[in-house]
Phi, psi and omega in degrees: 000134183230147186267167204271004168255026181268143161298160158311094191268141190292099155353120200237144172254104189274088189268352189298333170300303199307338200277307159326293179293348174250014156295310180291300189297315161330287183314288176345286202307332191298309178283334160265326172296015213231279179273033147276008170267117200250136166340147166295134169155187177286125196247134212233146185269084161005064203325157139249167204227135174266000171246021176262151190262151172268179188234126148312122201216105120320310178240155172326123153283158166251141201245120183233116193272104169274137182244190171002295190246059151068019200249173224254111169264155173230088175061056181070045189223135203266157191198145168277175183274000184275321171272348189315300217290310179281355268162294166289324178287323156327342179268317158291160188278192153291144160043034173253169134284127178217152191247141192244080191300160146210147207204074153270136175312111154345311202244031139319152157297126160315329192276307161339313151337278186286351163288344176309286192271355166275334147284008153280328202272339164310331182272118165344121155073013164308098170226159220263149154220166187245108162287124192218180184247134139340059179350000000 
């Protein structure tokens, strides 16, 4: 029973679930776009390997992509096998390390490949890894 000199209370709306709940789907959407992102680089069909490891990476790697019919990428960016050598040391500094990913196609040229990486190994403080998938 309410007396008639009681004020009125305003119909109140409770949003903290609701806040809650577009938190969580935030975070979902947060974690999943997260392991859709893939190294800079091309996407190239992968080799597998039943021994392979991930690597611990500190710092950005640079991605040098071979693909099918042999043409040569630097982080998405198209390059010859002739400026590579020039083209990485520009990217890395002085007296650094830099880690080199190459993330060649399955139906790459084998020599092509290995031309790849023998001008990565000319350069100072290079070190080289190969990307490959998981058996």
């Amino acid at each position: 029973m309410r007396l008639p000199d009681e004020p009125d209370v305003p119909a109140q709306i409770n949003i903290v679930p609701m806040i809650d709940v577009v938190f969580a789907i935030l975070t979902f959407f947060i974690f999943s776009s997260l392991s859709l992102t893939r190294t800079e680089g091309l996407p190239v069909n992968l080799p597998k390997a039943a021994t392979s490891q991930q690597q611990a990476i500190n710092e950005a790697p640079i991605t040098v992509t071979v693909d099918p019919q042999g043409q040569i990428s630097i982080n998405g960016k198209k390059t010859d096998i002739n400026s590579l050598t020039e083209e990485i040391q520009g990217l890395i500094s002085d007296n650094q390390e830099a880690l080199v990913i190459v993330s060649a196609d399955e139906n790459s040229n084998y020599g092509r490949v290995i031309a790849v990486m023998d001008n990565l190994r000319q350069v100072a403080g290079v070190r080289i890894a190969v990307a490959t998938q998981k058996l």
